[in-house]
C-alpha positions as CSV (number, residue, x, y, z in Angstrom):
1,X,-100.7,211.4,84.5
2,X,-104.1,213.1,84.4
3,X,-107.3,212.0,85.5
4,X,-110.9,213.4,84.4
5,X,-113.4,214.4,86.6
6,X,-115.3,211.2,88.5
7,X,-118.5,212.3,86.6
8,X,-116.7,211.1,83.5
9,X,-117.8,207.3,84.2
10,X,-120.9,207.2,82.7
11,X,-122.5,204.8,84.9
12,X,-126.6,205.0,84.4
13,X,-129.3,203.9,86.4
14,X,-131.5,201.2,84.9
15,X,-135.1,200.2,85.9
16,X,-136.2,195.6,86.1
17,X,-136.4,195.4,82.4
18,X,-132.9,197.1,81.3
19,X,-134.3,200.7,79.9
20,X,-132.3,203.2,81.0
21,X,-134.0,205.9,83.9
22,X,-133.5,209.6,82.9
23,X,-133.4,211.6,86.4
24,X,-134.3,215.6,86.2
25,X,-130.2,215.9,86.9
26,X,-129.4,214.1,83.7
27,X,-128.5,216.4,80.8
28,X,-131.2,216.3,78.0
29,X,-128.4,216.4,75.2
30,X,-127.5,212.9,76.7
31,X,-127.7,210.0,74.3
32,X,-130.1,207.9,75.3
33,X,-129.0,204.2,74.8
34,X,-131.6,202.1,75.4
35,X,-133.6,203.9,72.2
36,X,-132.9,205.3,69.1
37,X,-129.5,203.1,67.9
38,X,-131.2,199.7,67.4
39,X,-133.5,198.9,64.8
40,X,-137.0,199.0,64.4
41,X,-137.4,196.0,62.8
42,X,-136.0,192.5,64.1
43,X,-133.8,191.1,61.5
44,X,-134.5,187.6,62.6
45,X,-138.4,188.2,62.5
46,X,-138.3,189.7,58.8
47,X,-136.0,186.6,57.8
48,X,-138.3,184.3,59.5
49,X,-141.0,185.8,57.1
50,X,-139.5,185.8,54.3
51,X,-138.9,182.4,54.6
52,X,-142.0,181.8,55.4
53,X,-143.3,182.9,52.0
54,X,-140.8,181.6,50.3
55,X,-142.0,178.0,52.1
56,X,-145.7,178.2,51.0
57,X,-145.1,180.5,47.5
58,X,-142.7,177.3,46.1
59,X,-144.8,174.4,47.4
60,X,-147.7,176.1,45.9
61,X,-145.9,176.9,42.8
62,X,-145.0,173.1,42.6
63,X,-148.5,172.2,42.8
64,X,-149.4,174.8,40.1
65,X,-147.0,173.8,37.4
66,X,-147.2,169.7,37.9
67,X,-148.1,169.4,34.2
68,X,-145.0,171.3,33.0
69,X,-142.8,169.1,35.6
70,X,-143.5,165.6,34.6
71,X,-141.4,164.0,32.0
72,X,-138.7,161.5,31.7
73,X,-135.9,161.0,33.4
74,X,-132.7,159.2,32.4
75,X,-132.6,157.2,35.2
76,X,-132.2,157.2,39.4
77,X,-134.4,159.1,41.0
78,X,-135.9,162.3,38.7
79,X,-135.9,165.5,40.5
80,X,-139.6,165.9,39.9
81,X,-140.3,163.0,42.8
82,X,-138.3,164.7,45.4
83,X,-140.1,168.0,44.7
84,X,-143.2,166.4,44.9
85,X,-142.3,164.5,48.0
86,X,-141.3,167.3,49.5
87,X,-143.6,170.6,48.7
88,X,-146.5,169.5,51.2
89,X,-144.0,169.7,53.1
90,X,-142.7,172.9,53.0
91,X,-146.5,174.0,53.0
92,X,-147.1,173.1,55.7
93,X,-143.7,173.9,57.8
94,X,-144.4,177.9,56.5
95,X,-148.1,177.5,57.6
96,X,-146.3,176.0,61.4
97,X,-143.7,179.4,61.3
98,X,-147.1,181.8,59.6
99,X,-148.7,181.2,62.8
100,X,-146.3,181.2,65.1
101,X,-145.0,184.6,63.4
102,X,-149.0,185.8,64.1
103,X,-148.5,184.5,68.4
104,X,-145.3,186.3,68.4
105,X,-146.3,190.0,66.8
106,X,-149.7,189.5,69.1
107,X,-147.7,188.8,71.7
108,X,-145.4,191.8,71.0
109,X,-148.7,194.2,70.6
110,X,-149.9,193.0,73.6
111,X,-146.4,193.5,75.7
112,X,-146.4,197.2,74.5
113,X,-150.3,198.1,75.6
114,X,-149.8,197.2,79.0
């Protein structure tokens, strides 16, 4: 059975925050893992936006278009009143995550000046 060279590990140093340290030793062909592979934009954060929009665009819309929305019903509970009930609602739950989105990305901004 052969074994490789011990270089062959691939163990790398890492500074506090988990980036990885390139050393003048290190070959500059080397992958770099800590960049480059992930993406640029958080998935979570774009989905939190879009919900976000989606929250304040369709509570707004239900306000807009209350004429078009009343009518009868033929009985229980039309769908209208729920929608009604709930659309200040959703206003204001996307205005909470629109400005907690703003803290985060000036939060983020801030992190990468200093």
């Amino acid at each position: 059975m052969e074994q490789g060279p011990a270089g062959a590990i691939g163990f790398r140093e890492v500074d506090r925050d988990g980036n990885p340290v390139r050393g003048e030793a290190t070959d500059t062909s080397e992958e770099d893992y800590g960049r480059g592979r992930s993406l640029a934009i958080n998935p979570f954060i774009a989905a939190l936006w879009i919900l976000t929009i989606a929250l304040i665009g369709g509570g707004a819309w239900v306000f807009l278009n209350a004429n078009a929305m009343v009518g009868p019903s033929a009985g229980g509970m039309p769908t209208s009143f729920l929608v009604f009930t709930f659309a200040p609602y959703a206003i204001f739950a996307g205005l909470a995550a629109l400005i907690c989105l703003l803290f985060w990305h000036a939060l983020q901004w801030q992190r990468r000046r200093h």
